[in-house]
N, C-alpha and C positions, 0 to 999 in steps of 0.2 A: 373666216376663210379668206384667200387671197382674191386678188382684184384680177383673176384673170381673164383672157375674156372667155363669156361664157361658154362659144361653140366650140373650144379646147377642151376635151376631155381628159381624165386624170386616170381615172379606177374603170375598170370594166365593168358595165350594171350587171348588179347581181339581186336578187330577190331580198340579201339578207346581208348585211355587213359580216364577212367571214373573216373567222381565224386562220390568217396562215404560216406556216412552217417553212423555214428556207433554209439549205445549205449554207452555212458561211461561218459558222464557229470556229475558229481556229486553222479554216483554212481559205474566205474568203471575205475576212472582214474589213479590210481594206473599203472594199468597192460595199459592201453593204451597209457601215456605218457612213461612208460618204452619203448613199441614195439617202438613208434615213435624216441626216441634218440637212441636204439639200430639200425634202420634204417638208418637210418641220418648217425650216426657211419659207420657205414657198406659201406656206399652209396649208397643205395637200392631208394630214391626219399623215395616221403611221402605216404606209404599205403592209409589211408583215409584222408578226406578233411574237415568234419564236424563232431564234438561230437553233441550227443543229450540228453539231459536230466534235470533235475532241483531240488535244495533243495525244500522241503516242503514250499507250500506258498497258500493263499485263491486261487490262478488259476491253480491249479495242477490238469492237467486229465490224464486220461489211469494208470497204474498200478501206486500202493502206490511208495511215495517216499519213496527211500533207508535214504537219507541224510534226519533226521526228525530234527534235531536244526539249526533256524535262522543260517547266516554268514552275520560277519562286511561288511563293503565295502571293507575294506582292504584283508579279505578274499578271496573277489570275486575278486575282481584285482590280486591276486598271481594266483588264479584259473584259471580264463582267460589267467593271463598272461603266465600261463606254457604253455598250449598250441599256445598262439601267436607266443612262440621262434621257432614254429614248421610249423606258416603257416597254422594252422587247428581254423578253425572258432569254434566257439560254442552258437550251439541253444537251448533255455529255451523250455522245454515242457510246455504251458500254457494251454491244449487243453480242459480243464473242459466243460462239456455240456453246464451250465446254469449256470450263474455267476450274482450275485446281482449287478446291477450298483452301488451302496454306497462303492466297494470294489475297483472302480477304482481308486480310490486313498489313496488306503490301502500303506503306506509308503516301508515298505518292498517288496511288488511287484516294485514299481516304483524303489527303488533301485535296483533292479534284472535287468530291465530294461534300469537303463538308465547307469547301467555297461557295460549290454550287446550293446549296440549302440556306448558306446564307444571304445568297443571293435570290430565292423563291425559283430556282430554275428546277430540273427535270434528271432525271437519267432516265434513258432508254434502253432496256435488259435483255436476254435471252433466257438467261442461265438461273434456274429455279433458286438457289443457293443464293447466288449474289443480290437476289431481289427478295430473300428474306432478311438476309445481311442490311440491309439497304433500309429496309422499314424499321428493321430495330435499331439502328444503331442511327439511324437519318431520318426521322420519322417524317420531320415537316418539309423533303424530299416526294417530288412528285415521282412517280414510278409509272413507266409506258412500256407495255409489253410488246414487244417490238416488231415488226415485221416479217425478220427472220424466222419469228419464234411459228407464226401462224403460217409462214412458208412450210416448216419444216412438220407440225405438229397436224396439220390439216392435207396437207398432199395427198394423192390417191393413194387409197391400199389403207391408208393409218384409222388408225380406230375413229379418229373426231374428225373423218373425211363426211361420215353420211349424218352426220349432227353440224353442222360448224356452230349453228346460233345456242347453243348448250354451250357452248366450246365457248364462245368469247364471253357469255353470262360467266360461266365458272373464273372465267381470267379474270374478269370484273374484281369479283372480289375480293380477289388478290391483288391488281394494281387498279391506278388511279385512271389510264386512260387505255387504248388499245388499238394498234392498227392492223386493221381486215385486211384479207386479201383481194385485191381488184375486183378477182373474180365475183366474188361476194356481195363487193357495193355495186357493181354494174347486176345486180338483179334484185330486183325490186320484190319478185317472191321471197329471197333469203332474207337482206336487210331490210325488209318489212316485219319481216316476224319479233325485229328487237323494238324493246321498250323506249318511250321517249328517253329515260337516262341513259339507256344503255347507247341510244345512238348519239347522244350530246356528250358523251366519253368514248367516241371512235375515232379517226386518224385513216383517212384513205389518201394515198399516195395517186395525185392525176398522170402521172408522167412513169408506170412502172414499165422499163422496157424488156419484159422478160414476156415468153410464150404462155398461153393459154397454162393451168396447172400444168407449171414445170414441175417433175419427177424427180430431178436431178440438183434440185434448190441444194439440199443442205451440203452435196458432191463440192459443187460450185463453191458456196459460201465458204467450206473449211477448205480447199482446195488454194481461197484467196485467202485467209491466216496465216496456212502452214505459209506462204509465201511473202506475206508482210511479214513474217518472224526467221525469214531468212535461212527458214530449213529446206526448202527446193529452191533449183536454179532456174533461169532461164525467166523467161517474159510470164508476166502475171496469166493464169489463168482466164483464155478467155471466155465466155458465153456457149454452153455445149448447144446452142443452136442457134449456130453462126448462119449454118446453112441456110433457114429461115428467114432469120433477121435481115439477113443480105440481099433477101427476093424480096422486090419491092411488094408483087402481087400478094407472097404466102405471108407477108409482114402483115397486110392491111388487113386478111382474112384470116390473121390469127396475132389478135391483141387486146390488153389490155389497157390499155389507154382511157382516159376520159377528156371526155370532149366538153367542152365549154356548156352546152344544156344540157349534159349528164351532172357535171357540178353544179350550177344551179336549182337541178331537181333533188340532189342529195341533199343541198341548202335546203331546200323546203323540209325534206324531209326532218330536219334537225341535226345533221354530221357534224360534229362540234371542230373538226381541223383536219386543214387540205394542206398535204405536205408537197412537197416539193422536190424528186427526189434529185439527184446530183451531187455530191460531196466531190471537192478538188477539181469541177468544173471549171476552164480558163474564166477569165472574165465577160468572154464577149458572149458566151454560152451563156454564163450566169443571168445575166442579162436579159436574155434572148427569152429564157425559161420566167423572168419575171413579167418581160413584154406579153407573154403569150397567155399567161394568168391572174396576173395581178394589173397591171395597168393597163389604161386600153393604149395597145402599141402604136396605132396612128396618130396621137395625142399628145399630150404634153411632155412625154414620154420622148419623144424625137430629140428634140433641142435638148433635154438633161442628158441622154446619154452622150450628146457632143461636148457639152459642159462637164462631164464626168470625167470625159477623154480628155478635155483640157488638163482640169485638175491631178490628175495623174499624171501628167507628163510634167508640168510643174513640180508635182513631187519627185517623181527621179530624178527629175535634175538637180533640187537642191539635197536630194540624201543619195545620190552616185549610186542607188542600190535599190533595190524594191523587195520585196515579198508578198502574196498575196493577203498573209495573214498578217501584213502589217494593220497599223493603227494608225490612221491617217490624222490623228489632231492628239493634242496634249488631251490627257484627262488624270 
């Protein structure tokens, strides 16, 4: 470990060394492979465990890709491989609602694919089809039944509304890992009733800023595709409860959120991965969202992200140019 001084903290205490998940795949790795060799440097261990995210391809759901032009293979091998030097997997967001079967062997997906398998990384699904596609054809491909899916498939009114914990057992056994909906892990009656596996193969997102069971989830989600794929005009879809979200008061008393001893007590409980939601967040966000969970932010924490800001302004000056999903060192 590093020599630094003691009453400098690094990591937020946590009951349990957790796995965590962070946006930055393909659209924030710039600034996440820096923090990760500035750690390493340091000898701090490794912050988070998994990037999430993916270049634009026919199985792309949840918010628009940052990264909109194709990558070689060889692309995606340096991609991967920056973060391999580091011990940090990386998962493809494939989570699109509805996907044509004619597309599962759209070339460029399976390339994405079968980089990522050889890389031990992840895809993250929606679409029943593509996630059978996926096991058979990419076996030693981890499969995450994604968030959207238990938005859409568990909402009120749906049949695995008044079951959910049948619901994510059933998903089990179809993928390898599976993320609840907030609501779910903030109650200790429902995610009590799963089995130690089943909660050491769960994924609770601490940061989800959407209302109490939103009705209008799956509205929303295809609402933002048709609009990443450039079939409606006009400004992305925003949040059908803006009206909410914008009252500070109806915000506080209607949220999912978790809060720093909710995560801890999840940790006891055994929740094997705390995601981190945000994808194409700027950088000082990104940041902000790591200060707030992962490092303890009054701590050592301070001075890297000034050292960070250095670093990066260094680099635009000798590449005249930036992108967030650059790659800040040779690999």
């Amino acid at each position: 470990m590093s020599d630094i001084d003691n009453h400098l903290e690094i990591y937020r205490e946590r009951p349990c060394q957790l796995r965590w998940k962070v946006p930055a795949f393909c659209n924030n790795d710039w600034i996440a492979l820096s923090l990760l060799a500035m750690s390493d440097n340091l000898g701090f261990g490794r912050p988070f465990d998994i990037v999430f995210g993916a270049p634009q391809n026919l199985w792309q759901g949840g918010r628009p890709a940052l990264m909109r032009g194709p990558l070689s293979e060889d692309d995606l091998e340096k991609r991967f491989g920056a973060y391999d030097r580091f011990g940090v997997r990386c998962a493809l967001t494939l989570s699109r609602l509805d996907i044509d079967p004619v597309t599962y062997k759209d070339p460029y997906g399976n390339l994405l694919l079968t980089v990522a398998e050889r890389h031990g990384g992840q895809a993250i699904v929606t679409d029943d089809g593509l996630a059978a596609y996926i096991r058979e054809q990419y076996p030693n491909l981890e499969l995450v039944a994604s968030f959207d899916r238990a938005l859409v498939d568990t909402a009120p009114g749906m049949p695995d509304h008044d079951d959910e914990t049948a619901y994510y057992t059933r998903t089990l056994s179809r993928f390898d890992e599976v993320v609840v909906r907030c609501e779910y892990a903030l109650d200790d009656a429902l995610i009590g009733q799963m089995s130690c596996d089943e909660r050491a193969r769960t994924e609770v997102i601490v940061n989800q800023i959407c209302v109490p069971n939103c009705q209008r989830g799956r509205e929303h989600v295809h609402a933002i595709e048709q609009w990443n794929e450039g079939l409606v005009g006009g400004p992305c879809q925003e949040c059908f409860h803006g009206g909410v979200t914008a009252n500070i008061k109806q915000r506080l008393a209607n949220n999912v959120l978790m809060t720093n001893r909710r995560i801890n007590e999840l940790a006891s409980l055994g929740v094997g991965t705390f995601k981190i939601g945000g994808r194409n967040a700027p950088i000082p966000k990104f940041l902000d969202l790591l200060g707030i969970y992962i490092y303890e932010s009054s701590g050592a924490f301070v001075p890297m992200r000034v050292a960070l800001s250095r670093q990066l302004t260094q680099y635009q000056a000798a590449h005249g140019s930036f992108a967030p999903y650059d790659l800040p060192f040779a690999v």
